[in-house]
Every structure is written in C-alpha cells, then in structure tokens.
C-alpha positions as a LaTeX table, in Angstrom:
\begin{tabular}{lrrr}
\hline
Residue & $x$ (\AA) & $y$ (\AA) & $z$ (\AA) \\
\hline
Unk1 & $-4.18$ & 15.58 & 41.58 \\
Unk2 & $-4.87$ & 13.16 & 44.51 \\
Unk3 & $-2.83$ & 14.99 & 46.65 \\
Unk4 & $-2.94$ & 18.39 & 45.29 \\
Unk5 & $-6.22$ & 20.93 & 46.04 \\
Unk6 & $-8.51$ & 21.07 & 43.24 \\
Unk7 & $-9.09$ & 24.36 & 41.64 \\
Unk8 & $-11.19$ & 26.80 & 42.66 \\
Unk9 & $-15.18$ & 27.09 & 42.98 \\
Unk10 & $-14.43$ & 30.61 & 41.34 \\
Unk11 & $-12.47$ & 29.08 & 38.41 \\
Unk12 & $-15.19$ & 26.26 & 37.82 \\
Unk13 & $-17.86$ & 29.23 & 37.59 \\
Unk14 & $-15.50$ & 31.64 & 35.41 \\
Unk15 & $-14.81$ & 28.51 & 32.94 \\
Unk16 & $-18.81$ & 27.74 & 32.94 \\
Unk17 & $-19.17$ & 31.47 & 32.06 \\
Unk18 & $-16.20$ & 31.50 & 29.12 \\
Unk19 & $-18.60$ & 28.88 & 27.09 \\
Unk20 & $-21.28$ & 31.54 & 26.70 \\
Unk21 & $-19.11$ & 32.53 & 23.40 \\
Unk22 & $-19.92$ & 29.00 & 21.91 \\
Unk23 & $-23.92$ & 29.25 & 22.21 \\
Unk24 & $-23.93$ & 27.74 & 25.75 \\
Unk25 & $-26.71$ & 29.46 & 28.11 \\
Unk26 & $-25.11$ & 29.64 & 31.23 \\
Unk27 & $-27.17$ & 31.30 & 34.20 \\
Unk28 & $-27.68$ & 31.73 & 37.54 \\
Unk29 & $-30.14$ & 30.07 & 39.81 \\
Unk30 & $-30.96$ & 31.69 & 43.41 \\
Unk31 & $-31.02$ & 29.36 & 45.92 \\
Unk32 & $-34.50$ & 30.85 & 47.85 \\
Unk33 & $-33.48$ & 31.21 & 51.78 \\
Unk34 & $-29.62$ & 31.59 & 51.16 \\
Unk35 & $-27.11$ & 33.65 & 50.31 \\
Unk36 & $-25.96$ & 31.37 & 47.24 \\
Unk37 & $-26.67$ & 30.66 & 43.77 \\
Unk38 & $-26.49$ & 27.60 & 41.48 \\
Unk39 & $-24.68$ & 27.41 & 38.34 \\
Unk40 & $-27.17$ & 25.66 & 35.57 \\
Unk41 & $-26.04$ & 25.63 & 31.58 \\
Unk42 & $-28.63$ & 24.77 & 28.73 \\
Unk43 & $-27.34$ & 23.74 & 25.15 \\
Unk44 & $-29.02$ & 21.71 & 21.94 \\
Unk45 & $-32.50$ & 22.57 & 20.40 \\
Unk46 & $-35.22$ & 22.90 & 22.42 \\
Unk47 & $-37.51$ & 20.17 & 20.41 \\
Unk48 & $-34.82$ & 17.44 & 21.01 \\
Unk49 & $-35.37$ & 15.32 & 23.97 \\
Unk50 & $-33.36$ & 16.37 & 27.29 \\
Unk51 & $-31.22$ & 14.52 & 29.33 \\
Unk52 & $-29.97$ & 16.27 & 32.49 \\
Unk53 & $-26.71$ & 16.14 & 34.20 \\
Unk54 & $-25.61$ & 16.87 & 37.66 \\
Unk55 & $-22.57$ & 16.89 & 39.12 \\
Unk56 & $-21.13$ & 18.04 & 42.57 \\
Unk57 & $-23.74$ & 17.66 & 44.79 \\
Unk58 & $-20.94$ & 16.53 & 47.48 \\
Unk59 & $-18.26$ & 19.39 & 47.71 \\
Unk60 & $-15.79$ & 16.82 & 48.61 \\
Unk61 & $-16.06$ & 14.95 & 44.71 \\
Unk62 & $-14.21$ & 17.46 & 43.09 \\
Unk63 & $-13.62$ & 15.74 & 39.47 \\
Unk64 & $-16.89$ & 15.29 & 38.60 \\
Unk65 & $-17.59$ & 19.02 & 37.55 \\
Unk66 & $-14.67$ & 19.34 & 36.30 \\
Unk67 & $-15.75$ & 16.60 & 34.05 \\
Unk68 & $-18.98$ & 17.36 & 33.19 \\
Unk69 & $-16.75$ & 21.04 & 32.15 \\
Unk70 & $-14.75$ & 18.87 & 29.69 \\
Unk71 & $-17.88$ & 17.62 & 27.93 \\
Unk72 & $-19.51$ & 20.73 & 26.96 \\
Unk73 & $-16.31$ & 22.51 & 26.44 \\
Unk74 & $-14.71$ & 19.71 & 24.23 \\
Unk75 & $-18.01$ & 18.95 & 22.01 \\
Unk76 & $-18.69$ & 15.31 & 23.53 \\
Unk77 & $-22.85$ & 16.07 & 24.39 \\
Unk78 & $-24.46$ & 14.15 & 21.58 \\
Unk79 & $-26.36$ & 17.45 & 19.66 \\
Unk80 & $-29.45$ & 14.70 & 19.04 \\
Unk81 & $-30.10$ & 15.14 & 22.86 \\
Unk82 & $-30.78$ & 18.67 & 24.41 \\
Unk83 & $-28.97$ & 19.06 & 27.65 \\
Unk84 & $-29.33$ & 20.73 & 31.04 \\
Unk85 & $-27.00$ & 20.95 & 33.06 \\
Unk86 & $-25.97$ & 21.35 & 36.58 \\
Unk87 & $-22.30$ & 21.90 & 37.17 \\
Unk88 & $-21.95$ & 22.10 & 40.84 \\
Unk89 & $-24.82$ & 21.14 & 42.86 \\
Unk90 & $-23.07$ & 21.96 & 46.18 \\
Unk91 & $-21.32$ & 25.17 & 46.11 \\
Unk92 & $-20.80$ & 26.01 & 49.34 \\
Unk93 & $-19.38$ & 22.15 & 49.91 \\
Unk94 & $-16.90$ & 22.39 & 46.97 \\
Unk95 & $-15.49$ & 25.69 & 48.34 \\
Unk96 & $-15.22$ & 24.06 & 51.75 \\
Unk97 & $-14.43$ & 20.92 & 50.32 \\
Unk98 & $-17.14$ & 19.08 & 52.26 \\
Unk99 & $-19.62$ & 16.56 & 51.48 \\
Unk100 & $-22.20$ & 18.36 & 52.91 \\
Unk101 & $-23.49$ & 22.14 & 51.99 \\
Unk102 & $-22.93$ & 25.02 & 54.53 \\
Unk103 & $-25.68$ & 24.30 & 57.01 \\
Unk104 & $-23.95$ & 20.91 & 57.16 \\
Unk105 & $-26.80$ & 19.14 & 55.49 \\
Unk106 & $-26.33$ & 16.16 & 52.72 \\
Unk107 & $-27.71$ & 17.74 & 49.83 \\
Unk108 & $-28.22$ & 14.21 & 48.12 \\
Unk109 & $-30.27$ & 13.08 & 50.81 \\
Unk110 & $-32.90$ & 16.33 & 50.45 \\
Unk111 & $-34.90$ & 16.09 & 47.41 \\
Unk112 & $-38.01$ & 14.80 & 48.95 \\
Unk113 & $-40.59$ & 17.18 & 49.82 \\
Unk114 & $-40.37$ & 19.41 & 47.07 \\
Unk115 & $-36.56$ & 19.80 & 48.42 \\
Unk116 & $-35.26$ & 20.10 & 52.06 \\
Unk117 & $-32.02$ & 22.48 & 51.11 \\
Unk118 & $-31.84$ & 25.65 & 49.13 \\
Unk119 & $-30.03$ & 23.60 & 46.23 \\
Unk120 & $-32.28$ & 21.14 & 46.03 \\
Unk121 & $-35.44$ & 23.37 & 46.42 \\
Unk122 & $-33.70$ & 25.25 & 43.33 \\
Unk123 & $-32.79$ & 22.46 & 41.40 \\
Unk124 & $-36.74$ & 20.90 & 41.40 \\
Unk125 & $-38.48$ & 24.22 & 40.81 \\
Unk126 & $-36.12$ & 24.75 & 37.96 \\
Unk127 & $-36.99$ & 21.32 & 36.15 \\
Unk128 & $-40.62$ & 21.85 & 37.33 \\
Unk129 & $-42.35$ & 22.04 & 33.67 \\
Unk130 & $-38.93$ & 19.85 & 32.47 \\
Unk131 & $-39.35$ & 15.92 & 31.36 \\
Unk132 & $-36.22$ & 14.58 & 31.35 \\
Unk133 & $-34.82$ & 11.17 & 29.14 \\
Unk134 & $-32.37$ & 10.08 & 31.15 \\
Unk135 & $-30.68$ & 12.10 & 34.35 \\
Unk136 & $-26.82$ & 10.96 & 34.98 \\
Unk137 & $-25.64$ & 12.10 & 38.36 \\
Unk138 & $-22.00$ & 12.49 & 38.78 \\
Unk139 & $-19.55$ & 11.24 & 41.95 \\
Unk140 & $-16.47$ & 10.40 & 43.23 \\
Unk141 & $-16.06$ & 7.50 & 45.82 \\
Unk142 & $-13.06$ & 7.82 & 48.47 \\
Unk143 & $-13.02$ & 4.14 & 49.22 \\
Unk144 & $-12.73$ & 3.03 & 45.86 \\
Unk145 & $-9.96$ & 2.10 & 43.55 \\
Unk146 & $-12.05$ & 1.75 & 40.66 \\
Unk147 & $-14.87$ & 3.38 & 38.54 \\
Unk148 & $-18.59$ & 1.78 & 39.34 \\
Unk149 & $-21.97$ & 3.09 & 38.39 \\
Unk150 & $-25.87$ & 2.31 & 39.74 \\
Unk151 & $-28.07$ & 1.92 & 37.71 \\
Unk152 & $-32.05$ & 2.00 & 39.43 \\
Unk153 & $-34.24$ & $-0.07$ & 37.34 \\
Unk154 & $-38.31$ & $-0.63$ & 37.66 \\
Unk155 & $-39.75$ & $-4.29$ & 38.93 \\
Unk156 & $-38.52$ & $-7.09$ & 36.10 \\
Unk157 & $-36.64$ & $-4.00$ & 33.90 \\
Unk158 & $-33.81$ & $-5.03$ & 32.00 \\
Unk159 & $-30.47$ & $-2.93$ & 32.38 \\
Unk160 & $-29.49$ & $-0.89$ & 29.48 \\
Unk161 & $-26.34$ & 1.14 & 30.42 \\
Unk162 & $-24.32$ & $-0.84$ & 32.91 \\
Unk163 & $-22.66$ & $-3.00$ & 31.08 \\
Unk164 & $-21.65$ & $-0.98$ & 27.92 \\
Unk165 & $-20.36$ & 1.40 & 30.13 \\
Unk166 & $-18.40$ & $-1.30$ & 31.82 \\
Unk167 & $-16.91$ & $-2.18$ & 28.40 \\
Unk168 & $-15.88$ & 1.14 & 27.59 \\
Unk169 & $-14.09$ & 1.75 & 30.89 \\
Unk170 & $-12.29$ & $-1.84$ & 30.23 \\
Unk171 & $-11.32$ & $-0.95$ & 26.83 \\
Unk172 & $-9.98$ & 2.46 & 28.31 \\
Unk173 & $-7.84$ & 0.25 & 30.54 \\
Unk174 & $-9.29$ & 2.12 & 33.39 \\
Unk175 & $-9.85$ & 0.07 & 36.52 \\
Unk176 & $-13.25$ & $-1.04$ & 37.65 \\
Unk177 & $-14.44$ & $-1.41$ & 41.28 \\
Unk178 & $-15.26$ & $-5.05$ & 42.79 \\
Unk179 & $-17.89$ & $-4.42$ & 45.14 \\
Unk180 & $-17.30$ & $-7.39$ & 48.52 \\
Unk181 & $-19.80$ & $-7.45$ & 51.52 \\
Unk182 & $-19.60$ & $-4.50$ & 53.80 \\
Unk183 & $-18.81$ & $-2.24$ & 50.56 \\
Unk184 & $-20.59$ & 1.22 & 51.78 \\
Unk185 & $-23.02$ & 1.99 & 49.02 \\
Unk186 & $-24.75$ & 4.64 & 50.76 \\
Unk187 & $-27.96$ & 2.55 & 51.97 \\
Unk188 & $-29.27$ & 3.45 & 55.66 \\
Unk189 & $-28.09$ & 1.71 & 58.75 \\
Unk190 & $-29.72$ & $-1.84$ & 59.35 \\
Unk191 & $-31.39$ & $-1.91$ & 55.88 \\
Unk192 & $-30.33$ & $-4.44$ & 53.24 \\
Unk193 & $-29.55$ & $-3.09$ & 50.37 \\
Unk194 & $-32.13$ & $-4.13$ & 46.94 \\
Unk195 & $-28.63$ & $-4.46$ & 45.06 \\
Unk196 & $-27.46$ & $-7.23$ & 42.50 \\
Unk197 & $-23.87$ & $-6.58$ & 42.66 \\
Unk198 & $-21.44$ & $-7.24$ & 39.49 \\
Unk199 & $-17.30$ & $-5.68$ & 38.62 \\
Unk200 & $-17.87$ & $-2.06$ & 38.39 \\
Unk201 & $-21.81$ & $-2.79$ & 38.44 \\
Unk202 & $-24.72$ & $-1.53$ & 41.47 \\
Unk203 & $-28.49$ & $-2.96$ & 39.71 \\
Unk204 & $-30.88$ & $-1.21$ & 42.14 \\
Unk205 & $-34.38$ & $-2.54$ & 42.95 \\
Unk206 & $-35.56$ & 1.17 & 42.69 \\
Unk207 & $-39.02$ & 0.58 & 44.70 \\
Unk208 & $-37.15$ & $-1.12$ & 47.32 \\
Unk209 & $-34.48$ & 1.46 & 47.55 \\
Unk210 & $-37.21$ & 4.15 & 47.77 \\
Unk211 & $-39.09$ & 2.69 & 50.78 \\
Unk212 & $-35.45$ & 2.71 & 52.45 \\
Unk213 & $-34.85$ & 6.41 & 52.36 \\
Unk214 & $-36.14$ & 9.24 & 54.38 \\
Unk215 & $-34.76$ & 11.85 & 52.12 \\
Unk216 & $-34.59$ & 10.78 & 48.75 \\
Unk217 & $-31.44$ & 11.20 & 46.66 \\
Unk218 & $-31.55$ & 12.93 & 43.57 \\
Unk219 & $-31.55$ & 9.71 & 41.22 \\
Unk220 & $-34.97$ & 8.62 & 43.24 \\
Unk221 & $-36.50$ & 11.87 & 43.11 \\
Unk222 & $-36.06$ & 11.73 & 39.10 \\
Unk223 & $-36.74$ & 7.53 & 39.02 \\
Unk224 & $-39.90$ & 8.77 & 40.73 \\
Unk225 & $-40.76$ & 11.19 & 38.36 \\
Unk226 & $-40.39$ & 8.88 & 35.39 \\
Unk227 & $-36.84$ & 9.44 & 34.06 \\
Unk228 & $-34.48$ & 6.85 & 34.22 \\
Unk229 & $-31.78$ & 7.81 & 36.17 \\
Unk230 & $-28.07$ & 6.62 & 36.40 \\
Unk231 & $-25.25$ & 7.62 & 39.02 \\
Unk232 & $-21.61$ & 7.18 & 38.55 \\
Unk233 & $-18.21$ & 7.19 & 40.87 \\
Unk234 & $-15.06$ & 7.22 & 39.99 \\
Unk235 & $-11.99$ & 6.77 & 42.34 \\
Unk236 & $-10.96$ & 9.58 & 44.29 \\
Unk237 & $-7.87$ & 8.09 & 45.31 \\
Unk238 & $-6.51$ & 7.98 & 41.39 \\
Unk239 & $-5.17$ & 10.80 & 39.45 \\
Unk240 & $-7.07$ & 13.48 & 38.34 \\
Unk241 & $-6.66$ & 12.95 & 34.47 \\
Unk242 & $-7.60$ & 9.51 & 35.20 \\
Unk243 & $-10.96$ & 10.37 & 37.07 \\
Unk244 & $-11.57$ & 12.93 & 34.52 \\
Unk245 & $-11.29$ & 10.83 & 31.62 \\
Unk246 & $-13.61$ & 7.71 & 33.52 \\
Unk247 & $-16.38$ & 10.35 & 33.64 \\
Unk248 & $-16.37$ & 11.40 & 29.82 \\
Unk249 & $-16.41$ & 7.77 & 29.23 \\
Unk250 & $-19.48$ & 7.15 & 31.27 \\
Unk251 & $-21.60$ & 9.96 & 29.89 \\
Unk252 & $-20.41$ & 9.53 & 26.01 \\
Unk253 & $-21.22$ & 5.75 & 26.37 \\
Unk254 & $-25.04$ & 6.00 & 27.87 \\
Unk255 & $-25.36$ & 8.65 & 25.19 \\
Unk256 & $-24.48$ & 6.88 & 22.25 \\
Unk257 & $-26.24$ & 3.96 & 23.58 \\
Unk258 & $-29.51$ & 6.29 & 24.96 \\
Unk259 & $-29.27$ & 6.49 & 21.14 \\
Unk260 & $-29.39$ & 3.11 & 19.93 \\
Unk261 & $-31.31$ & 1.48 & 22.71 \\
\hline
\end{tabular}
C-alpha cells in the first residue's frame, strides 16, 4: 500500500471500537479548545506496571496505528504489562493526511508547557496521576528504506532495546536503515545532533537533545518525567504488510525484553 490511500480515520476508530467485545476499554478523550477528540484504549490489570503506546502523532505515518491495531487485536501486548494506549495521536492530520494537525501545528514538537496543541494538552492531563515503564512512540520515515529506532538514554546509561530489536528485524529479513551524514533525524537547524549512530540504530544523549528543543517531543516530555522512552520508524516507501509487520516486531521485542532486562 505505498501507492494506494490508507484506510480511513473512521475505519481506524470503528475497528478501535469493535475490541470493546474482548475486554478492551476504548474511550474518548476531548481535546479542550477543539472540535476533536482522541481515541485512547486501556487493557491488562490495573496493579501490573504500564507501558504506554502512541502512535500517529503525524497524520502523514499512516501504518503505525494500524499497527499498534494489530497488537491489541491479535493478542501480542504481553498481559504481565498493563497498557495504555493511544491509537492516533493526530486525527485531524491522518484524515488530511498531513504531518501536522489542523491548525497546521507539529503535534510532536508541543508537549512542553503542559502541551501547546489540543492533543497534546489531552494526552498529558490524561497520564497526569499515570507512571509509565516504558513509552514506545510509533512512526514512519519517508526517506527511509529501512526500519530504525531511537532510543534516549540518561548520562553513561547503557542501551537495553536497540539492539535486540535490531536482531529481530534481521531475523525477520526486514531491511534496516544505515543512517550517513546529512540523514534528517529531526534535530533543529544548526544544532549537532547528541547521536551515536549504528545500522538501524539512533543512541540519543537525552540531556543534550533536551536543551536542543523548544517544544519538546513526546519521547522527551516522558524521558523527562522518568520513563524510558523509545521511538520507532519504519519505511514509508515499502509495502504496507511489510511496515506493519516491522512495527509488531519492535513492540513484541522491547516487551519481552522490558521483561527480562
């Protein structure tokens, strides 16, 4: 489906609303100053520790909710974890299919400030009295031609995540991305980017990255909070199946290894 539209905003929402049947709370969160709402689902036990997922924030990445669908509809959300879950972070954007939500704004660039959009304003009062394990953050990258992921890590912190995930994708026989100088990885204009670069691998110098930002991206707003956030892309210019299937990989893989690590 590189070529073809992706379905609907409508469909996404009515097949969000069709796993309500299998214990999945699915609800609706008003977006305070706008005429929109946000799609957020909750499933696991409530005493288990949470990991939240987000996907769509740019309307233009249409795979990743479609993905994140898959996982809750096909069982793949490890039941040790509890889960919520935000399956289109940019509404407006996906219907438009635009990066940025209708006022034009980049929603990934407004969660500073207690939120500088409706979506992200929603998003942060929602999770106000949440603590999170891990937050995964789901993209798609139009100059790529392979999966990559970033993973922000604290001053001397280890990675846990990267490279497993790597592996997996490898044993999939799904491509991986080689990142060369001049790759756009979304840092500001005339900043160097805190990056170690590897195949299919963005290590971020967190503290650095947040000094470089104005408006924080999601990931920073929840590294800032304490939670350990990762964000993935997969290739926009593969086939749908293909991008589909690199995101399931991603998120099973940090799960079973948020488990074991």
């Amino acid at each position: 489906m590189t070529g073809a539209a992706a379905p609907s905003y409508d469909e996404l929402a009515a097949a969000w609303r069709a796993l309500r049947v299998r214990g999945i709370h699915v609800r609706e969160v008003a977006c305070v100053g706008a005429p929109r709402t946000l799609l957020m689902a909750e499933l696991g036990e409530s005493t288990a520790p949470a990991v939240t997922i987000a996907a769509g924030v740019h309307g233009d990445e249409p795979a990743a909710p479609w993905a994140l669908l898959s996982l809750a509809r096909d069982g793949l959300l490890d039941r040790r974890f509890a889960y919520r879950l935000w399956p289109c972070v940019n509404p407006t954007g996906y219907a438009a299919h635009t990066r940025v939500n209708a006022e034009g704004v980049d929603v990934n660039r407004s969660f500073s400030r207690g939120g500088t959009t409706p979506e992200a304003r929603a998003i942060i009062t929602a999770n106000r009295d949440r603590r999170f394990v891990l937050a995964l953050d789901l993209h798609e990258d139009f100059e790529a031609d392979g999966s990559y992921l970033y993973e922000p890590l604290a001053p001397d912190a280890e990675d846990r995540f990267a490279r497993p995930v790597v592996a997996a994708l490898e044993a999939a026989g799904l491509p991986l991305q080689t990142i060369p100088d001049g790759f756009d990885l979304g840092t500001p204009e005339a900043e160097t980017p805190p990056y170690r670069l590897e195949v299919g691998i963005v290590l971020v110098d967190a503290d650095a990255e947040l000094r470089m930002f104005s408006g924080l991206p999601s990931s920073l707003f929840h590294y800032r909070r304490g939670t350990p956030p990762l964000t993935f892309e997969s290739p926009r210019t593969r086939p749908w199946d293909e991008r589909i299937a690199a995101h399931r990989i991603f998120v099973t893989t940090v799960l079973t290894q948020l488990v074991s690590s």
